[in-house]
C-alpha positions in Angstrom: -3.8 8.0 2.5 -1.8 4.7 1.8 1.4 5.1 0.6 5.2 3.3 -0.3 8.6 4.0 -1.2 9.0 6.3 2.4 5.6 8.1 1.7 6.2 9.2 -1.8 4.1 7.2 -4.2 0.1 6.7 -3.0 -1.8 3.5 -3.3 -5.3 2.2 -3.1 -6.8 -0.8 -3.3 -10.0 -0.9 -5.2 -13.5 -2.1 -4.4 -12.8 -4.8 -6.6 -9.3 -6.0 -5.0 -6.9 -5.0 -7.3 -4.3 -2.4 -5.6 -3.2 0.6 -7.7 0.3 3.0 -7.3 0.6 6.5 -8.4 3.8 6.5 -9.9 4.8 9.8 -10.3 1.6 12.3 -11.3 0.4 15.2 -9.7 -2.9 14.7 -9.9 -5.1 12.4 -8.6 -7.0 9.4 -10.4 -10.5 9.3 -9.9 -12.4 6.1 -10.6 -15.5 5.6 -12.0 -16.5 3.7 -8.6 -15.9 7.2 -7.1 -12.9 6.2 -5.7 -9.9 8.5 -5.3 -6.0 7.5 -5.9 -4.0 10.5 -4.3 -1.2 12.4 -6.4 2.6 12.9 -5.7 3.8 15.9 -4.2 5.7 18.4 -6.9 9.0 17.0 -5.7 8.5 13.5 -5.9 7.3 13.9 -9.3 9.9 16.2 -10.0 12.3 13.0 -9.2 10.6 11.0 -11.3 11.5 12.8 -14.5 12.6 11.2 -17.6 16.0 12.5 -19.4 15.0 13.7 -22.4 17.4 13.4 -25.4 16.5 15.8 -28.4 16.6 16.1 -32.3 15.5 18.1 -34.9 14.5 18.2 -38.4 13.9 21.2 -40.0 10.4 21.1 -42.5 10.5 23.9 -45.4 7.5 24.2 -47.6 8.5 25.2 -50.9 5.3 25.5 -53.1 3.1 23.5 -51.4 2.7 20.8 -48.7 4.1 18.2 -51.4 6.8 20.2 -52.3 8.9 20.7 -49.7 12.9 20.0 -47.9 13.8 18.4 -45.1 16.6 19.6 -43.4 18.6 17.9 -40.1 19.6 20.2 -37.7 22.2 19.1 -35.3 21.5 19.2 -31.5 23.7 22.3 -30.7 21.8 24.3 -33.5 18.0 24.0 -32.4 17.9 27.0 -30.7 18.6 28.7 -33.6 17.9 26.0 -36.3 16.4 28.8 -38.2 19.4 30.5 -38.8 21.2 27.2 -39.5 18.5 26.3 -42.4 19.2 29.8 -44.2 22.8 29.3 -43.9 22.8 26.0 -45.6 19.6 27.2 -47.9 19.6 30.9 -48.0 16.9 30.8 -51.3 13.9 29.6 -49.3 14.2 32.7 -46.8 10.8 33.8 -47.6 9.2 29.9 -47.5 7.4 28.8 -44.5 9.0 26.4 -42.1 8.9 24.9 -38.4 11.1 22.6 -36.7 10.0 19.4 -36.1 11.5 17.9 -32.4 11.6 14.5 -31.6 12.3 13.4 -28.4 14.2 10.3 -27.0 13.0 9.7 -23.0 15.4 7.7 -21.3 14.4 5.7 -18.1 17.2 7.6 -15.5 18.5 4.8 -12.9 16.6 6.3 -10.1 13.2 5.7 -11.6 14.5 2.0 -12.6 14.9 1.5 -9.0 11.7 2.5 -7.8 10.3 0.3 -10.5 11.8 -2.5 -9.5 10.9 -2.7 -6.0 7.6 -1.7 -6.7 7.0 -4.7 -8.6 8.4 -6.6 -6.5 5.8 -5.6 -4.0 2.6 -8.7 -4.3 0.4 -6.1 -2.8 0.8 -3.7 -5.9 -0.9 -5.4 -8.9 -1.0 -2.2 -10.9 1.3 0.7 -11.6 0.1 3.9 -13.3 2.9 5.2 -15.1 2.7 8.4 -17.5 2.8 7.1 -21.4 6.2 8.5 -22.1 7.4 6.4 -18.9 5.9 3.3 -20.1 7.2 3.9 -23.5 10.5 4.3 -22.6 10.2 1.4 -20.3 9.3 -1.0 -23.0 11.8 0.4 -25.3 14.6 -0.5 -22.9 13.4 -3.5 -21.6 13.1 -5.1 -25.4 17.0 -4.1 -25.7 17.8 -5.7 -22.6 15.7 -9.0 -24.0 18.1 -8.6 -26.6 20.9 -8.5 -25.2 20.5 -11.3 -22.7 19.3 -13.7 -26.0 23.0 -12.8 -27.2 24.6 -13.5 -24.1 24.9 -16.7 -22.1 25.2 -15.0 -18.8 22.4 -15.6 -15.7 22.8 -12.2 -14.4 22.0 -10.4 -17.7 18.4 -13.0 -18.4 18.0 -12.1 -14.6 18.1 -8.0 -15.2 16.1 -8.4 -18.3 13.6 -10.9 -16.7 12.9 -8.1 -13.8 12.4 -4.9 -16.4 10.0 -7.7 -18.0 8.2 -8.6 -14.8 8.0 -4.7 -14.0 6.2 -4.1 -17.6 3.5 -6.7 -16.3 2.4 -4.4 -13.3 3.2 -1.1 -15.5 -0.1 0.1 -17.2 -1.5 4.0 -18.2 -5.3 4.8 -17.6 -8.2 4.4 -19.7 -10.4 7.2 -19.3 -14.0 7.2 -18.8 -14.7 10.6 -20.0 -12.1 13.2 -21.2 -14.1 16.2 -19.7 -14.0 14.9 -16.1 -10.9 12.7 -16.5 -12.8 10.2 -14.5 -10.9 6.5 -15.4 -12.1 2.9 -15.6 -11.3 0.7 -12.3 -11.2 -1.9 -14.2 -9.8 -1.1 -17.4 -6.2 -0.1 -18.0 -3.8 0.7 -21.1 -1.1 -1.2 -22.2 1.3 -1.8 -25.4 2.7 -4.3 -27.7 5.6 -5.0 -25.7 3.2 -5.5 -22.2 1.5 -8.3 -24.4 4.9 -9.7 -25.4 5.1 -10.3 -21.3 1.7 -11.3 -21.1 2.2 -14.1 -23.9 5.8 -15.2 -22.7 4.6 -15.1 -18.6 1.5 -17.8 -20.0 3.4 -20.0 -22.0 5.9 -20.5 -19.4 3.3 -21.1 -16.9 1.8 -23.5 -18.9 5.3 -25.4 -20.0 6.2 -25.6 -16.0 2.5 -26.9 -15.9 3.2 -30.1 -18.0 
């Protein structure tokens, strides 16, 4: 099995020529050409964790599922936000609630160096990333966009313009069937912000054409 990085992430190049990384799952990718792209080891995809930032808020149905409060619990009381909402409300004790957690992945500076020098490599063309990866990717590299249109500086358009380029090769699967899990070799997921590099990469290449 093909692999980069020291061994840690597998690749494959495809029947039809385009050459796929395993960024960070421990499973492997089959094709619908019956082609297989291997999986990371536990500890490699341990490495490859996002940091996860947490909220809460709190959802108490009063009468019905129109009637109801919304509470915000603060991060060092969802363990116990519970407790915190009968504190604050003790007259809905007997009301049905659940917490509602929303999570905040952010792209930890290891995994932003694998990245980049993945996509610096001309052999890779795509990179399977999980979704919240890609999300959190895209999330980041539209703040660093905005920051470098703020800021007349070379080396802050030249950081942003590599997260960009590294959203180009970055793409989830499409499956083929949910059952088997079997995925399209040639069709993969993107988002809006991986058409917002797709549309800026062709008008440049059409401006430096004229």
């Amino acid at each position: 099995m093909a692999t980069i990085l020291g061994g840690r992430f597998p690749i494959l190049t495809l029947n039809n020529g385009i050459t796929v990384t395993n960024y960070g799952s421990n499973h492997e990718y089959k094709f619908t050409t019956g082609e297989i792209l291997g999986k990371c080891s536990d500890e490699v995809c341990h490495g490859t964790e996002l940091t996860s930032d947490h909220s809460g808020t709190a959802q108490v149905i009063i009468d019905n599922a129109e009637s109801r409060l919304t509470v915000s619990v603060p991060d060092n009381k969802l363990d116990h936000w519970r407790d915190h909402v009968l504190m604050e409300y003790p007259e809905y004790k007997d009301c049905k609630m659940w917490l509602d957690v929303f999570i905040n992945y952010l792209v930890g500076s290891r995994i932003m160096d694998d990245i980049l020098m993945i996509a610096e490599m001309d052999i890779i063309d795509i990179i399977l990333v999980p979704y919240p990866l890609m999300n959190a990717w895209s999330r980041e590299c539209r703040m660093q966009k905005e920051i470098a249109d703020k800021m007349d500086n070379n080396g802050v358009k030249e950081f942003s313009d590599n997260w960009e380029y590294a959203l180009l090769k970055m793409r989830t699967c499409k499956l083929e069937d949910r059952v088997t899990k079997i995925i399209y070799s040639d069709r993969f997921c993107g988002n809006d912000e991986t058409l917002d590099a797709e549309f800026k990469r062709k008008t440049l290449f059409l401006v430096n054409q004229d």
